[in-house]
N, C-alpha and C positions, 0 to 999 in steps of 0.2 A: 311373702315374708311372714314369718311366724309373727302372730299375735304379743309376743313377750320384747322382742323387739319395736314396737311399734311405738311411736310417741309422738303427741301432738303438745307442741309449744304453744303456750299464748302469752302473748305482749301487747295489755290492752293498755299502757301508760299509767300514768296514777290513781288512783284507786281509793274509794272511804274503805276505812278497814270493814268495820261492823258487815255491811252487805258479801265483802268478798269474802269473808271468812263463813258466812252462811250458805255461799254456792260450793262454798268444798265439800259442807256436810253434807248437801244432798250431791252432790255430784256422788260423792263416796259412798251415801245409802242409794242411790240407782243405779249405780255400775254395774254389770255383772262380769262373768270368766272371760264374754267376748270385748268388753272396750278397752280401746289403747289407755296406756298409762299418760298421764297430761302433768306437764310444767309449765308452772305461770312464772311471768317474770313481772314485776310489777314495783310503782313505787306506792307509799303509803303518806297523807297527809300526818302531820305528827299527833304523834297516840302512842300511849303506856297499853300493855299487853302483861295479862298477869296470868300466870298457868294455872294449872288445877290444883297441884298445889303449892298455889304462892302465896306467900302471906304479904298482910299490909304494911306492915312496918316497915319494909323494905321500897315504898314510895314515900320519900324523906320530908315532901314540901309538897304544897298545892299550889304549882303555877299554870292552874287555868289548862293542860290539855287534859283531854279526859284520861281514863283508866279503864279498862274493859276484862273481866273476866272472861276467858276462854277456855278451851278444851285441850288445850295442848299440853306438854309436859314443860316442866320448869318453871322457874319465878318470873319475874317481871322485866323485859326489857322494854327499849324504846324503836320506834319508828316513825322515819320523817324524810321528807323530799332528799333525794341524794342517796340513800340508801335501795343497793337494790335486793328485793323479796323474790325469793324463788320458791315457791312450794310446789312440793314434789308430791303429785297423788300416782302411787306407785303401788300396785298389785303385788305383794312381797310373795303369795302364793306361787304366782307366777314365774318370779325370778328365782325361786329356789332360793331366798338369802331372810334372814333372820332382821330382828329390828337393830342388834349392835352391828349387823355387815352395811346394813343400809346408812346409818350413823357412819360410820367408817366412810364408806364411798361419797358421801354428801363432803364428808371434811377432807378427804382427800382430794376433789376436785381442786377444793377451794386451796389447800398447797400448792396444789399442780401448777395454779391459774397464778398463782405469787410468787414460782416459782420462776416462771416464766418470764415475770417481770425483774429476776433477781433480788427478792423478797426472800428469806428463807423464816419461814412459817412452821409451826407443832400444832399440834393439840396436846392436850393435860387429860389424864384418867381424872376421871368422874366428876371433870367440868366439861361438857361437850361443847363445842365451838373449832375456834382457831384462833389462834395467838401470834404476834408479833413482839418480840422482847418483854413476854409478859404483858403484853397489852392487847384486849381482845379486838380483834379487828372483824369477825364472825360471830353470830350467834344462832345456835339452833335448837329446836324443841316441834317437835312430834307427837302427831297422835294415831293410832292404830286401829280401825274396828274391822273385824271381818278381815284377819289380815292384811289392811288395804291401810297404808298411810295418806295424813294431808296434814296440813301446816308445814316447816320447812326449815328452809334458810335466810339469815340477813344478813349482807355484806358491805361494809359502808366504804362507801366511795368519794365522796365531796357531798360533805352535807354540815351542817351547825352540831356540833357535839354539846352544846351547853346543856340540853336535857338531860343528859345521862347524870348530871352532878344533884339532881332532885331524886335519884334511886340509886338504892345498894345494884349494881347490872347484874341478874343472873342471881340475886341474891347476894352476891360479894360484897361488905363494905372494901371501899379503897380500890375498887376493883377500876383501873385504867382502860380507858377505851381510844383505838385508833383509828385511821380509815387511808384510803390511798393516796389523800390528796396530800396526807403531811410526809407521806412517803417518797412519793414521786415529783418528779419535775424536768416535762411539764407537767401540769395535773392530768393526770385520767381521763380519756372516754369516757365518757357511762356506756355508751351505746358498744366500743370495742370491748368491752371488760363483758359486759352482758354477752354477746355473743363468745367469749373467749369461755366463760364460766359453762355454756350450754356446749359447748363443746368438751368441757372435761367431765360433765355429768352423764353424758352421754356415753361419752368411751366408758367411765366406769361402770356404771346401769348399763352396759351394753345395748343400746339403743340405735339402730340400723337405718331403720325405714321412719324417716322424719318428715311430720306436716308442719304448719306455720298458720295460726292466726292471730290477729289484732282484737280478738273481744273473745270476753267472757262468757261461760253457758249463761241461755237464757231460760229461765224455770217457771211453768206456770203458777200461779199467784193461787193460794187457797190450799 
């Protein structure tokens, strides 16, 4: 099976951000032309994520969870149990597809997968994400180095939405935010929506030849 098709999924369960977010970087600095592309699925204890360039003003209150400058693109959104994280470290060399085709295929999944459910779901030019009646129900922000992306996707599913009312999301003031459980009834899987999602990321990324593990790379220390 060619190389470009190849993908190894990990679902190692919840997850502190700060550390997962530092195995991307070097997963992404030691990868070379031969390793498979890899999707994490994962959830986050709750935490503000603020991009490079985000500004502060757009985290409205200080109630006690942290705030974390990172390396991805966009402002500041939130993450927390119920929400599931997919970051996509993806070889764009490889695939022949630009950073807007890659953007495209991530938010198209994520139609497909609401679509499914008879959800009818957009995106908006030059707000990247996905929308439900105007209300983001998706968020994404990417970074690129060496043509190779990490950071991803968030998709909320049953989780506490009250954090997001301490940030403009994405930078938006007034900016609504939804999730599947005030959609659907009964409430959602997390676990069928997770596998439902890895399956339409895959058909788009064209991805054939698929592994499976439960933990994250482990990195030597130093």
């Amino acid at each position: 099976m060619p190389i470009s098709s190849s993908l190894l999924i990990r679902q190692p369960g919840i997850q502190d951000y700060e550390p997962t977010w530092r195995a991307m970087q070097t997963f992404t600095q030691a990868r070379d032309e031969t390793t498979p592309d890899e999707i994490w699925l994962l959830q986050h204890p709750p935490v503000y994520t603020l991009g490079l360039n985000g500004k502060r003003h757009h985290v409205l209150t200080n109630n006690a969870i942290p705030v974390i400058d990172v390396d991805r693109g966009g402002q500041v959104t939130y993450h927390g149990p119920g929400q599931l994280v997919a970051y996509t470290l993806v070889d764009l060399n490889r695939k022949h597809i630009g950073v807007r085709d890659l953007v495209e295929h991530i938010e198209q999944a994520v139609i497909d997968l609401l679509a499914e459910l008879d959800i009818t779901a957009e995106r908006k030019a030059n707000a990247p994400g996905v929308y439900v009646q105007g209300e983001k129900i998706a968020a994404l922000g990417l970074r690129i180095k060496k043509n190779r992306s990490y950071h991803g996707l968030s998709l909320n599913i049953d989780m506490d939405l009250s954090p997001y009312s301490a940030i403009n999301p994405c930078g938006y003031a007034n900016l609504s935010v939804t999730q599947l459980r005030a959609l659907l009834s009964p409430a959602p899987d997390f676990k069928a929506i997770s596998q439902q999602l890895v399956t339409h990321l895959c058909r788009h990324l064209q991805y054939n030849d698929i592994q499976h593990s439960g933990e994250l790379p482990v990195y030597p220390k130093g």
